[in-house]
N, C-alpha and C positions, 0 to 999 in steps of 0.2 A: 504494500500500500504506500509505502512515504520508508523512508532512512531512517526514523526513529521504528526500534521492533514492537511488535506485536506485546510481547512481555515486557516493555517497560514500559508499555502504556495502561496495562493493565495493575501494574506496579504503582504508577500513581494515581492510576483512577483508584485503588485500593485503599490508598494513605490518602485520600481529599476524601473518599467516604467517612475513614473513620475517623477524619482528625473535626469533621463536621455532626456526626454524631450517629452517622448510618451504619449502621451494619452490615458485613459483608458478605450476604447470603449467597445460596449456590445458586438460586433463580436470577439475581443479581448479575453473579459472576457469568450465565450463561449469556444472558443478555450482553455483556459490555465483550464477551468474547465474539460475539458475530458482530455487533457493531467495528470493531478493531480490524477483524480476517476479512471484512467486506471491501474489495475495490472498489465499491458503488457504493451513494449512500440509498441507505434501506428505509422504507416504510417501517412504521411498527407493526402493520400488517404481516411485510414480508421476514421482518424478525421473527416474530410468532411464529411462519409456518417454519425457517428455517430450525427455531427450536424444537418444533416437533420432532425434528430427525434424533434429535440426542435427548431431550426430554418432555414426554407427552404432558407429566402431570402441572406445567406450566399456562399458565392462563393466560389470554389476552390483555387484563383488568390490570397481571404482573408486569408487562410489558409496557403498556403506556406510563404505570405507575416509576417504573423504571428510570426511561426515558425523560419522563419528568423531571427528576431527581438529578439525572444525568444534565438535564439543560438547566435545573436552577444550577447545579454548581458550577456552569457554564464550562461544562468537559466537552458536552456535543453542541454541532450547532445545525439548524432546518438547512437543508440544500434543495433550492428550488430546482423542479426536474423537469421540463418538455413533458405537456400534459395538466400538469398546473400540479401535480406532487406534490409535499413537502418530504425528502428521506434526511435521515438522521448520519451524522459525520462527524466523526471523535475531530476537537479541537487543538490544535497545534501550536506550539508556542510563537510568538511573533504575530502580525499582520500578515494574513494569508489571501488570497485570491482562488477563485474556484474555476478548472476548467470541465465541464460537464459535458460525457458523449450523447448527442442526443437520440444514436443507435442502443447504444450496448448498458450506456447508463454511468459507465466508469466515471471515477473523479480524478483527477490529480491538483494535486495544493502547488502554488507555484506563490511566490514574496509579494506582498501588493504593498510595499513603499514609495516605489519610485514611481516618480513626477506626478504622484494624485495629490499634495499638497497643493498645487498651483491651483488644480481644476475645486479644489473643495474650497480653498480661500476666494474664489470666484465666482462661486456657488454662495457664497456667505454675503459678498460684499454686493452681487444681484440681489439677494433674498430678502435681508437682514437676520437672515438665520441663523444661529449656531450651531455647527454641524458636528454633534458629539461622536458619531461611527457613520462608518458606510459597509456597504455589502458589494463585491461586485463577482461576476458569476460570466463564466465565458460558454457560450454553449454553440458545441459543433461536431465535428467528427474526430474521432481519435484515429491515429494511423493505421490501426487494424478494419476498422469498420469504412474508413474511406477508399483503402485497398479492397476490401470484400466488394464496398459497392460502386465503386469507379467512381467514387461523386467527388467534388471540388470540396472540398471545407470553406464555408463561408468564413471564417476568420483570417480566411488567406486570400480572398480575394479581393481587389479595391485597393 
């Protein structure tokens, strides 16, 4: 998924549960392990069924409740999907950017610092907004799904 692993993201989603006052249950733990091993971000839908493979007696009710938990401690965050979606996507240290396939679904996190101060100081000084965060989400073809379907990726063209 990303250069930080799988286990030491689970390692500190573990220590910000418990240093917050959660518990680190094993419905929990299964939850935050498919969110992590996911190259896409997931539905809580699609959480659910993928825990059916490894544990049936997991509920839908656990999942969203999860999820929850997971977004107040601000570990995940909504990734808008092609379709009008919201899937879920463990959170990365630093200002991130999201590139979003609009075939396959994949994500990958690439650095969103550079030169969006100008465009937000100008967005403010239009406004008279203060603009405390931004979100920004790039959505197109990844190079496997543009290869399958001979299409042009619209971020490359223009």
């Amino acid at each position: 998924m990303n250069s930080i692993s799988d286990r030491d993201i689970a390692e500190a989603w573990t220590q910000t549960l418990r240093e917050h006052g959660y518990r680190v249950t094993g419905p929990r733990k299964l939850v935050m392990e498919i969110i992590t091993s996911s190259a896409s971000a997931l539905t809580p839908q699609e959480i659910y069924q993928a825990s059916l493979e490894k544990d049936r007696s997991l509920g839908i009710a656990s999942v969203y409740r999860t999820v929850d938990m997971l977004t107040e401690l601000e570990l995940v965050e909504h990734i808008h999907q092609p379709g009008g979606c919201h899937g879920i996507w463990p959170v990365f240290k630093g200002h991130n950017h999201h590139l979003v396939c609009s075939d396959c679904g994949q994500v990958r996190v690439v650095p969103g610092e550079e030169g969006i101060e100008q465009y937000i100081q100008k967005v403010e000084d239009l406004t008279g907004y203060r603009v405390d965060e931004h979100w920004l989400q790039f959505i197109g073809l990844c190079t496997i799904c543009k290869r399958k379907g001979g299409q042009e990726n619209p971020l490359e063209t223009g």
